[in-house]
C-alpha positions as CSV (number, residue, x, y, z in Angstrom):
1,X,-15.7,17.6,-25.5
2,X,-12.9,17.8,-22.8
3,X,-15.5,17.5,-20.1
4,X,-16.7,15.1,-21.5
5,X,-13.4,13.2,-21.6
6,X,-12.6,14.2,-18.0
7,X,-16.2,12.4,-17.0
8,X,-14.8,9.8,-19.5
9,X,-11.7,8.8,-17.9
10,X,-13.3,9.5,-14.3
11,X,-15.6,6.4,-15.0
12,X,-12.7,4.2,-16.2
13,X,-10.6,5.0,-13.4
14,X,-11.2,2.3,-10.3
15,X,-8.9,-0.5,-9.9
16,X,-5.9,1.8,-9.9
17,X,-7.0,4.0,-7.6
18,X,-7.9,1.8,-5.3
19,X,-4.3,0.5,-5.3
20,X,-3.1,3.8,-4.9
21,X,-5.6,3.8,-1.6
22,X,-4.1,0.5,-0.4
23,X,-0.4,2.2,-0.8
24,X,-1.4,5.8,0.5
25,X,-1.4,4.7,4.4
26,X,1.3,3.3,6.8
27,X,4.1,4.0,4.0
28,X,2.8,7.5,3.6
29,X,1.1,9.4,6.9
30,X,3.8,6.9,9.4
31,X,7.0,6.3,7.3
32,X,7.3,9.2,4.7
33,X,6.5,11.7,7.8
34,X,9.4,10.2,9.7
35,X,11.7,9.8,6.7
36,X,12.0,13.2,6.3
37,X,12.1,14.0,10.1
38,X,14.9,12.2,10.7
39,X,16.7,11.8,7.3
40,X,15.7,15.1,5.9
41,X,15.1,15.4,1.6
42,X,17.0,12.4,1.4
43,X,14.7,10.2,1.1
44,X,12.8,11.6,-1.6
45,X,15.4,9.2,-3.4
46,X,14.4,6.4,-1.9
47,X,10.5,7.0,-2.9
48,X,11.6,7.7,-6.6
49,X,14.0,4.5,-6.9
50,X,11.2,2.5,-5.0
51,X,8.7,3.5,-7.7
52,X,10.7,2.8,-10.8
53,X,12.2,-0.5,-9.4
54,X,9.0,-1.9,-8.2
55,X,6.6,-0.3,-11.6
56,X,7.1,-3.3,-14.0
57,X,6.0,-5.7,-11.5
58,X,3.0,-3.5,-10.6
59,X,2.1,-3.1,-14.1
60,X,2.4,-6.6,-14.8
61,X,-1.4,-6.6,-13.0
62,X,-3.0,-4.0,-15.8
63,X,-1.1,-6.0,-18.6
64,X,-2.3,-9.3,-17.8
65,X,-5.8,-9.1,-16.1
66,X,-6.9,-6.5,-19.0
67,X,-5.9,-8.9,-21.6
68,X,-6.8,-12.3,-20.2
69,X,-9.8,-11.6,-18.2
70,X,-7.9,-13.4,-15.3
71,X,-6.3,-12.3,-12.1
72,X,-2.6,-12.9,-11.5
73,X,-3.5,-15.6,-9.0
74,X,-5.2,-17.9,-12.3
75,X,-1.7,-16.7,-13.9
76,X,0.5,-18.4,-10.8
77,X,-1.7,-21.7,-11.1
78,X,-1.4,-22.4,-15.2
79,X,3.0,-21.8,-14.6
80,X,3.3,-23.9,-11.3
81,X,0.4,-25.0,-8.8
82,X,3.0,-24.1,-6.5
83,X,3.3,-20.6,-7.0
84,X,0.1,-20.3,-5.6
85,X,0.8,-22.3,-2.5
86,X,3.7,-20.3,-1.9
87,X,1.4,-17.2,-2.2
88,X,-1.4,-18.6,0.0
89,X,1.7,-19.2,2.8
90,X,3.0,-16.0,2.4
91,X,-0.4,-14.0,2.3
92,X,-1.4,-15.9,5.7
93,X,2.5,-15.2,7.1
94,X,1.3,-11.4,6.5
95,X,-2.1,-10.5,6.2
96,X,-3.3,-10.5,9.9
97,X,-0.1,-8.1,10.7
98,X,-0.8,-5.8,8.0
99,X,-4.2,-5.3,9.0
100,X,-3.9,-5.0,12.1
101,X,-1.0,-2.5,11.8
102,X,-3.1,-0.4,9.1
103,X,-6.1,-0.7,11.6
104,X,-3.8,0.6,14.4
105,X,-2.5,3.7,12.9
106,X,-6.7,4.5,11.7
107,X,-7.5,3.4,15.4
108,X,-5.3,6.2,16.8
109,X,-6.5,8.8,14.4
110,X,-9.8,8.2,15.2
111,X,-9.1,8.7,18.9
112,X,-7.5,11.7,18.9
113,X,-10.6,13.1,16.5
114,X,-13.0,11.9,18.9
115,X,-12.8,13.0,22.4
116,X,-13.9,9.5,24.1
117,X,-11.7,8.0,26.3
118,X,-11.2,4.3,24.3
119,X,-8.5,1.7,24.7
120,X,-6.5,1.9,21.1
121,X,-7.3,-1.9,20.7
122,X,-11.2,-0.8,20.9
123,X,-11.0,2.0,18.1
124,X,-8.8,-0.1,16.2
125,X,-11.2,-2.9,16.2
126,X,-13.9,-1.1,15.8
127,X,-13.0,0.2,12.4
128,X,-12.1,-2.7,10.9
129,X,-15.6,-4.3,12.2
130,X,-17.1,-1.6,9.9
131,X,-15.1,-2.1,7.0
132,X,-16.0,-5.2,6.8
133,X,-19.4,-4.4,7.3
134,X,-19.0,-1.9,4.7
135,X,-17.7,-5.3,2.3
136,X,-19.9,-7.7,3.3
137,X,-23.1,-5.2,2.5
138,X,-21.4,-3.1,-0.6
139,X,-19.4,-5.1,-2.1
140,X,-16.6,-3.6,-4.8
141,X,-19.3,-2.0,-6.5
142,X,-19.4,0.2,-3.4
143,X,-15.6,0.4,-2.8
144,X,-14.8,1.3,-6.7
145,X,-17.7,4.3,-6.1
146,X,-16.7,5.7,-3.0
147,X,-12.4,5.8,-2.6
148,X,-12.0,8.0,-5.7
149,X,-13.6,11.2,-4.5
150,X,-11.8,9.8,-1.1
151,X,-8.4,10.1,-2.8
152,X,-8.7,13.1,-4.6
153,X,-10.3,15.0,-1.2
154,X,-7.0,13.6,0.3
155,X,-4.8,14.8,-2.2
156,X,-6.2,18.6,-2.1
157,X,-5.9,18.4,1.7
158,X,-2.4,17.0,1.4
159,X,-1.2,19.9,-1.2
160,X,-2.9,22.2,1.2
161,X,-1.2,21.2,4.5
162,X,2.3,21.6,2.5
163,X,1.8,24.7,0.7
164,X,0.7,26.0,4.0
165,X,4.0,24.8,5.8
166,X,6.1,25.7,2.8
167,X,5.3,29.1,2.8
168,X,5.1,29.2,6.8
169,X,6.9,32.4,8.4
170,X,8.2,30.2,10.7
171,X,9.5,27.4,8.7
172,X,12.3,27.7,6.3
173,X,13.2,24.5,4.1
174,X,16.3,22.8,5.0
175,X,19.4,22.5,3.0
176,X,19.5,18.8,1.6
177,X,21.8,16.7,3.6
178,X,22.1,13.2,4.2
179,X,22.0,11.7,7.6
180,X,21.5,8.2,6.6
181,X,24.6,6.2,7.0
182,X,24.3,2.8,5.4
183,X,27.0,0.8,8.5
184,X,24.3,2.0,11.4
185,X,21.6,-0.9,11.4
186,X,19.1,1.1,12.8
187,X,19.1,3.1,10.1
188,X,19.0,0.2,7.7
189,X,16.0,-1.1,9.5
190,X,14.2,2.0,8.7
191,X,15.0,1.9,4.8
192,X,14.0,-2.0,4.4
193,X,11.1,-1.0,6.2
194,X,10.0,1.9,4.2
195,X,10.8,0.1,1.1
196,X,8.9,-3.0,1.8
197,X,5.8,-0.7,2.4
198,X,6.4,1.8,-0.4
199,X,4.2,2.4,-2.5
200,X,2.8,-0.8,-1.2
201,X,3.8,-4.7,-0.5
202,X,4.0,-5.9,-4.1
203,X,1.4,-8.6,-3.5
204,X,-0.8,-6.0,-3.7
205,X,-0.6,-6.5,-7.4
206,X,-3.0,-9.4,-7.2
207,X,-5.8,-7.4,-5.5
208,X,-5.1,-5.0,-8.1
209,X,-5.5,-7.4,-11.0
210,X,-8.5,-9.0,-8.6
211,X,-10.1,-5.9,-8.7
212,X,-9.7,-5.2,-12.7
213,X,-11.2,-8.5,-13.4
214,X,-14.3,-7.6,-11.0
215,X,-14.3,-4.1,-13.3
216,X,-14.2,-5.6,-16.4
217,X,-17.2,-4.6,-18.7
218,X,-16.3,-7.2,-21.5
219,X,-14.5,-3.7,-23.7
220,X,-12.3,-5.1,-26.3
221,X,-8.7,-5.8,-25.5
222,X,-7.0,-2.8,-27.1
223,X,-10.0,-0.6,-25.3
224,X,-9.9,-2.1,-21.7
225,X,-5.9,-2.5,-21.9
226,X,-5.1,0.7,-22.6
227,X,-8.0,2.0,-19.9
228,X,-6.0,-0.2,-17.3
229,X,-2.6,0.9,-18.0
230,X,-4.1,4.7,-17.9
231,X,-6.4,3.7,-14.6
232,X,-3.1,2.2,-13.0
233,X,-0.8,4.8,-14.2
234,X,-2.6,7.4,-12.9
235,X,-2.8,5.6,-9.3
236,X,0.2,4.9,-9.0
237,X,1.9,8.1,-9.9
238,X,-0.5,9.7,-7.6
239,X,1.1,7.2,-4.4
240,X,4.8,8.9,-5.8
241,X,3.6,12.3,-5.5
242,X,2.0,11.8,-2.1
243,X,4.5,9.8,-0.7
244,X,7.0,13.1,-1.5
245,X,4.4,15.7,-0.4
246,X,3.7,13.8,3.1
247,X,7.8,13.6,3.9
248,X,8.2,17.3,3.1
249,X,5.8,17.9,5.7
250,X,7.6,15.6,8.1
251,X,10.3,17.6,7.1
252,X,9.4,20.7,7.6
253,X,7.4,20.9,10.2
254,X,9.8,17.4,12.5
255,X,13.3,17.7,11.1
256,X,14.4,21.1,12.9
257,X,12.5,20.3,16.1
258,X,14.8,17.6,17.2
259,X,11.5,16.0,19.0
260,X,11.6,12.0,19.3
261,X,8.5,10.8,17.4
262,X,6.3,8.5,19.6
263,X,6.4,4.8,18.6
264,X,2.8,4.4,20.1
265,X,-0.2,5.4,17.8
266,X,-2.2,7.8,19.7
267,X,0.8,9.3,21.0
268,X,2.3,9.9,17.6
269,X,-0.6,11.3,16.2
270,X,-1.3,13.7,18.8
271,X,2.3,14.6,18.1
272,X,1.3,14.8,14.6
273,X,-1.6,17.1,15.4
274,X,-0.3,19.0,17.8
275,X,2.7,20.3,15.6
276,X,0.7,20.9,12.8
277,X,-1.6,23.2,14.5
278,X,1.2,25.1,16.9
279,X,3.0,25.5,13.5
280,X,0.5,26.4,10.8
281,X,-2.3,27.4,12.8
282,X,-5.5,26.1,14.4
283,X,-7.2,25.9,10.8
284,X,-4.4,22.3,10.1
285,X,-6.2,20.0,12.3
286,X,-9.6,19.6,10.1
287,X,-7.9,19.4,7.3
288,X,-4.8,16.9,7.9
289,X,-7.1,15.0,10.6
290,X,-9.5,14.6,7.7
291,X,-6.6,13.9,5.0
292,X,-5.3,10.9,8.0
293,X,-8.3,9.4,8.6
294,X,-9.1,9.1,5.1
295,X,-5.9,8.3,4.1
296,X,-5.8,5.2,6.7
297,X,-9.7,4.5,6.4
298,X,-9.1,3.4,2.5
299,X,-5.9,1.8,3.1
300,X,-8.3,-0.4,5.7
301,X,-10.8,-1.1,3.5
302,X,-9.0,-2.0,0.4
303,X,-6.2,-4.2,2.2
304,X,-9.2,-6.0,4.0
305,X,-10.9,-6.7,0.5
306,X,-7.7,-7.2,-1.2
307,X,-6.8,-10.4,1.4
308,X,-9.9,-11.2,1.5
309,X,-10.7,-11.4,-2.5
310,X,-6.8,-13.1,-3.4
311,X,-7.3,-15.9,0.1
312,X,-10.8,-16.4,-1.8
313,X,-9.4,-17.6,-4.9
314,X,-6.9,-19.0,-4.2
315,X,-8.3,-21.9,-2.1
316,X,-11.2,-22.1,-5.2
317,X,-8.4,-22.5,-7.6
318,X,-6.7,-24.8,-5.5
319,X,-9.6,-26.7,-4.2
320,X,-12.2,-26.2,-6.7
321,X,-12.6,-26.7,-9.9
322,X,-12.0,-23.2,-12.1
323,X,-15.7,-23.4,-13.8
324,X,-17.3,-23.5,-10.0
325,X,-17.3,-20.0,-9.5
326,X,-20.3,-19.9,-7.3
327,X,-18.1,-21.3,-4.5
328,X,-16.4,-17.5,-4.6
329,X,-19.7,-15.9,-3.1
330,X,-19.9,-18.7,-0.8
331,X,-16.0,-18.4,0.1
332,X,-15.6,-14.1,0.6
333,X,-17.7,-13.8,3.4
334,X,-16.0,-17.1,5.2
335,X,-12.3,-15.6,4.1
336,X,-13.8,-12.1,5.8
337,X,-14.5,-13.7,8.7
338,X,-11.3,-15.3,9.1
339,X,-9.3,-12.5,7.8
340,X,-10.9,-10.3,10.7
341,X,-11.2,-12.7,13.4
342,X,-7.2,-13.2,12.7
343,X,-6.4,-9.4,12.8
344,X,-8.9,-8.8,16.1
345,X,-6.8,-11.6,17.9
346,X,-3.6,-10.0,16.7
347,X,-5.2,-6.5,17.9
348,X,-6.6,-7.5,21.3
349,X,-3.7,-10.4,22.6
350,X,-0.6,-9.4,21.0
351,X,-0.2,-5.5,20.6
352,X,2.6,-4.1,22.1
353,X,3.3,-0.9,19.9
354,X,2.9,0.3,16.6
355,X,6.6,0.7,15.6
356,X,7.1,-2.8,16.1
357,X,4.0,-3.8,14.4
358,X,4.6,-2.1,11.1
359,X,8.0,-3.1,10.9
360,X,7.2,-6.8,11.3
361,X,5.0,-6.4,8.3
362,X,6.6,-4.2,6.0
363,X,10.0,-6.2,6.6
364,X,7.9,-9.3,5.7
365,X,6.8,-7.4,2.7
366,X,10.2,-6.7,1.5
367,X,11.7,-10.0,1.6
368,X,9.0,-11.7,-0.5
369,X,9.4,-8.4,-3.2
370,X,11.8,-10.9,-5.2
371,X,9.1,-13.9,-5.1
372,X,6.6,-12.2,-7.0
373,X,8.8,-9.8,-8.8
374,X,10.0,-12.9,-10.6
375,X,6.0,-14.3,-10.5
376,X,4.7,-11.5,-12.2
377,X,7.7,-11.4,-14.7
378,X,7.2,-15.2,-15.8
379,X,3.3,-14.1,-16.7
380,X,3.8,-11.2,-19.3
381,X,6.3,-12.9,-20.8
382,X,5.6,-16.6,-21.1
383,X,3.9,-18.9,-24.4
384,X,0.8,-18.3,-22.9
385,X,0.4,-15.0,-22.8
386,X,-0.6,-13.1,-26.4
387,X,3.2,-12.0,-28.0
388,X,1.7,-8.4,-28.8
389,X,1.0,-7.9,-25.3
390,X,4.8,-8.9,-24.3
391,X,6.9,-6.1,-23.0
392,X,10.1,-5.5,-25.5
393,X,13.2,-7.2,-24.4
394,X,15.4,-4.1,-23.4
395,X,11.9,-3.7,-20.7
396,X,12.8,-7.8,-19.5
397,X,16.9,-6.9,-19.0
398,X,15.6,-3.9,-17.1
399,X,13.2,-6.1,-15.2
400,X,15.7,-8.6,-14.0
401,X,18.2,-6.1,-13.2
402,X,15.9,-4.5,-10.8
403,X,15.0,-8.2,-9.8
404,X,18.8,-8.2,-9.1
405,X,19.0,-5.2,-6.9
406,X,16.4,-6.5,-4.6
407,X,17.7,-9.7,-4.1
408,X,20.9,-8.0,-3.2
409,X,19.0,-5.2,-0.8
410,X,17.4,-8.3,0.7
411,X,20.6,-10.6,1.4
412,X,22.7,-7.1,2.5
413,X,19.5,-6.9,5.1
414,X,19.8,-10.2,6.2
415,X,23.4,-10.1,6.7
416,X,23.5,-6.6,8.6
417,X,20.3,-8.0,10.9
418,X,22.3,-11.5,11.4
419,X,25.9,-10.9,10.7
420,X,26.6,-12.1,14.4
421,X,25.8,-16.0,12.8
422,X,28.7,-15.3,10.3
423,X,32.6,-15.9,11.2
């Protein structure tokens, strides 16, 4: 009976997890590896907080994709046409850095796996050629299949690599300190950027609610909203408790070196290679080269879909009538093509390094936080939406109060990034 159940659940499981693929890269093998070099435990904090402030906006996709049948971006168009122009302007703002930063960071893992002598910009172009030959070809039938046993193969190599370090004769954990001090900028560079970015930009809720609408088996409501919840719970707990296994392992095996981390991607994960294996042996490159790739392969994969799927309907729904939805098959390969052609001329022209990159994007990602916080907040809990469904009204206070706290981490970025404009 409870295998059964396990097989049950395994089935259900899909648009969650594939969220929880999007979120396990840059924010996770780049950021939560350098957190806790160069800011020790500290920053386990800043993970936790980042989960609980950005969950009800998350879980506004599972909530009202599983009950409506629609994605978030149909939700944006019935409140204000403009919502979804302002979504379409800031998903083209963002999508070619993203990708090209996620394809980067795979690019360089790839190299160092593979002894060929490549430009980054080759590798790096080369894998996202075959995701989206991968998408064009399989489709999300083929992505919902293939990232779960991806993710869990990832999580048993991540638990691995740390219980390995943890219990190193070598390594001993550090006492908790905290070296972040909120008046250096530098430092509050690094925590916008690693909030933007963790788990994941929350845009990424409409792929998610994209992909739960693609899943959808026409199960009741109570059946296939509960599944959701369950199937984006599960995901996205899984992103906490990675994201806090893969800084412990920056931490242990970084923080007491004192070595500069390279900004450049092959450089940093050779770095990354090479201290893993001097430290826990020659046995830690197969398994965390296979946990990074993997890691970064799904994160390319999903983010190309996700931009891909959410720029496809969003020009149907604005330019197309909502009953045409041929025009999607027509559309996804087009939006492919430009999403990819975007992030190859991004890759090949205007690369300079990595850290820059991902801080473009995951700065960009945290300023528009508050823009479809507030989005996402107006869907669950409008006239439209079915009053059972509607989250209580201690959940909304909670929900604007965290609404709150962003806005002010954004402006308190703004000003310590600009304050030389101000008298």
């Amino acid at each position: 009976m409870q295998i059964t159940t396990l097989k049950s659940i395994y089935h259900s499981l899909g648009p969650g997890i594939l969220l929880a693929a999007t979120a396990i890269g840059v924010s996770h093998l780049i950021q939560s590896v350098q957190a806790g070099a160069k800011y020790g435990y500290f920053f386990i904090i800043m993970i936790i907080l980042a989960h609980i402030i950005k969950y009800p906006f998350f879980e506004a996709a599972p909530r009202y994709s599983s009950i409506t049948k629609r994605s978030l971006l149909y939700g944006y168009y019935l409140l204000n046409p403009k919502y979804l122009i302002i979504y379409l302007i800031l998903t083209i703002l963002s999508m070619f850095t993203v990708l090209s930063a996620v394809s980067v960071v795979a690019g360089g893992i790839l190299a160092n796996i593979i002894p060929v002598n490549l430009d980054i910009k080759i590798w790096s172009s080369l894998i996202i050629i075959i995701c989206a030959i991968i998408l064009i070809y399989g489709k999300y039938s083929l992505l919902d299949t293939a990232i779960k046993p991806i993710i869990i193969l990832l999580t048993i190599c991540t638990i691995i690599a740390v219980f390995m370090a943890l219990f190193s004769p070598i390594n001993k954990i550090p006492e908790f300190k905290i070296d972040f001090d909120f008046s250096n900028k530098s430092d509050i560079l690094f925590l916008i950027a690693f909030l933007g970015w963790m788990p994941c930009p929350l845009d990424c809720a409409v792929w998610n609610s994209i992909w739960i609408t693609e899943k959808n088996h026409q199960h009741s409501q109570d059946v296939y909203y509960s599944r959701s919840l369950l199937d984006f719970r599960i995901g996205f707990i899984t992103t906490a408790i990675l994201g806090i296994l893969f800084l412990m392992l920056g931490n242990l095996i970084f923080y007491s070196t004192g070595i500069a981390l390279s900004d450049k991607s092959i450089g940093f994960v050779a770095q990354l290679f090479e201290i893993y294996t001097s430290y826990l042996g020659q046995w830690a490159f197969l398994i965390i080269a296979i946990a990074a790739f993997l890691t970064m392969f799904s994160t390319v994969i999903t983010c190309l879909d996700g931009f891909t799927r959410s720029l496809t309907r969003t020009i149907r729904l604005l330019f197309f009538s909502d009953k045409q939805q041929s025009y999607e098959k027509t559309l996804y390969p087009k939006s492919l093509l430009f999403s990819l052609l975007g992030s190859l001329i991004i890759l090949l022209y205007f690369l300079t390094s990595m850290k820059s990159l991902i801080y473009i994007a995951t700065i960009i990602s945290f300023l528009t936080i508050p823009f479809f916080a507030y989005f996402n907040l107006k869907l669950i809990t409008n006239s439209n939406f079915p009053k059972k469904y509607h989250p209580s009204k201690n959940y909304i206070k909670l929900c604007y109060l965290f609404i709150t706290i962003l806005i002010t981490f954004s402006l308190f970025f703004l000003y310590s990034r600009y304050s030389f404009l101000f008298p």
